[in-house]
N, C-alpha and C positions, 0 to 999 in steps of 0.2 A: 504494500500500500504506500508506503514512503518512497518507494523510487520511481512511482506513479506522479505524484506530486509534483517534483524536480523536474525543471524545463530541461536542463541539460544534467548528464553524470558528472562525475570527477574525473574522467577519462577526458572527456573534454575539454572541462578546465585546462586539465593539463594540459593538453593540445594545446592551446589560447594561448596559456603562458609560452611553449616550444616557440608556437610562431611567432610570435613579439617579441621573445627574448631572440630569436636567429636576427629578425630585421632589428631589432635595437643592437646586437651585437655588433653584426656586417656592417650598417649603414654608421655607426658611429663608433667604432674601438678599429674593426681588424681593416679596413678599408679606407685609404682616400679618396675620397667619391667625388674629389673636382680634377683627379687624374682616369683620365677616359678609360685606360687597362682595367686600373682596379674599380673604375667603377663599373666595365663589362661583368668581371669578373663578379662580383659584387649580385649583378643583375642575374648571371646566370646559376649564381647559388640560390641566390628566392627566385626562380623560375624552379629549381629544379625541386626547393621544399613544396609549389603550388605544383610540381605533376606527381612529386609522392604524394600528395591527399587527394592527388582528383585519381591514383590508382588505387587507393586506399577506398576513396569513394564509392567506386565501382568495381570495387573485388567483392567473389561470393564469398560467405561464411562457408566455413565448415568445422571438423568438429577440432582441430587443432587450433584454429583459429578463432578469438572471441570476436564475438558479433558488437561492434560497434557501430554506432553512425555517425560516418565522419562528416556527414554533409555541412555542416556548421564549422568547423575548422578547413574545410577544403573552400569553402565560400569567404572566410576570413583570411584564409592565404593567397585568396585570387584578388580580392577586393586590395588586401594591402600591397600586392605587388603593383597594382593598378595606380594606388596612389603614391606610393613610391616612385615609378618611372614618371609622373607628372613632376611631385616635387624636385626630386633632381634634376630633370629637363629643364626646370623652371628656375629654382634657385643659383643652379651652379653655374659657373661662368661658362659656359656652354658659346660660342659663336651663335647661334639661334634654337629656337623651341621648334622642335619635330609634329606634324602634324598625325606620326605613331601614337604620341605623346595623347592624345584625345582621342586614339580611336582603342589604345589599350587602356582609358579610362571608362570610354564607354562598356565596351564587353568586360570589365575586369564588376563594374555596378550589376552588371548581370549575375556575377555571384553574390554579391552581396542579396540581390532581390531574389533569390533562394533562400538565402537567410535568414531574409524577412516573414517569406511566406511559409518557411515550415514553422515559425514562431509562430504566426497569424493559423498555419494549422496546425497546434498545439492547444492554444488556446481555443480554436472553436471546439475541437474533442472536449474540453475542461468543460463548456456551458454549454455542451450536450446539441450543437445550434448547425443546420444542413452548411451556415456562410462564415467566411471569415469574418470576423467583427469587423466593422463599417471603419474603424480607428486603423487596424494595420490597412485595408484598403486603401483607406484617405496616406499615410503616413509610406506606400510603397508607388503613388502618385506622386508625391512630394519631392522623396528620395531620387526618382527618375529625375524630375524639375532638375532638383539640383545638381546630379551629375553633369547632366546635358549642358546646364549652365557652365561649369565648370572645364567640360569637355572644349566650349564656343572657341575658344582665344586660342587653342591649340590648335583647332581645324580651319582658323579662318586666318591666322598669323602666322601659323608653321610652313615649314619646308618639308618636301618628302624625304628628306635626308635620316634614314636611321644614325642615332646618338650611342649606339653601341656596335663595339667591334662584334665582326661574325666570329663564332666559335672556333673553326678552324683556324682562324688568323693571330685569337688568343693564344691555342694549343700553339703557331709558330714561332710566336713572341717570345713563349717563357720555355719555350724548347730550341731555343736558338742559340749559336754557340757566343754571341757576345751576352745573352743574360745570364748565359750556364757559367762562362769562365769570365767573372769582374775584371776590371783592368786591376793589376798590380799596382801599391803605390811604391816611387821609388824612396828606395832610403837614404 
């Protein structure tokens, strides 16, 4: 009856904390994120924490494996890698703002309004009611509003120029033979 209750487990939780603690980590201790390497690099580590949840998402159970539902941390690690690539595009001294920059905020809100709507159907199961209550309705209208506004300055200002090195070109970088062997200082 008590884990009826509970919108979300502890399992989640912890999730929640994982992925805020990896982007708080990346994006501010192990990273320089106004140097474009490491802020590829950077990108493609919370890329790769939002396709572990979305394969987490969509794996079956079975009996080795406990049944969890990640849809809520998979839609928190899409939504904040979403807002991540705006911030950074935005803040950092970048030469100009990518118009990627608005179109991974738009589908990135797309998780997010998963998020919203298993909340909105949680709550309808609670008060026994065929519709989502009228409140997340209104408030997953809103949410849209706002991304899209947000999204505006990117799609209408930007350049089609992607702000992150291609992965291969990464792996060239730090597998090259002047990053592998530092120059010598002389004595």
């Amino acid at each position: 009856m008590e884990d009826q209750k509970r919108i979300i487990d502890k399992d989640i939780l912890g999730n929640f904390a994982l992925i805020i603690g990896i982007y708080a980590v990346s994006s501010f201790l192990l990273f320089d994120l106004s140097d474009i390497r490491q802020r590829s690099v950077c990108f493609y580590l919370l890329l790769g924490t939002h396709i572990l949840y979305t394969v987490l998402n969509n794996s079956s159970s079975s009996v080795f494996i406990k049944t969890t539902d990640y849809s809520l941390p998979y839609a928190l690690s899409g939504f904040l890698l979403g807002i991540w690539f705006c911030l950074t595009d935005w803040l950092l001294p970048l030469e100009h703002i990518s118009k990627f920059s608005g179109i991974i905020l738009i589908f990135s809100s797309l998780a997010a309004f998963v998020a919203i709507v298993d909340i909105g159907e949680y709550f309808q199961k609670k008060i026994n009611s065929e519709f989502i209550p009228p409140f997340f309705v209104v408030n997953i209208i809103l949410f849209k509003i706002v991304m899209l506004t947000f999204a505006l300055p990117f799609l209408v200002n930007g350049t089609w120029d992607w702000t992150i090195i291609s992965f291969g070109d990464l792996i060239d970088i730090y597998t090259s033979r002047e990053f592998m062997d530092p120059p010598r200082r002389l004595h």
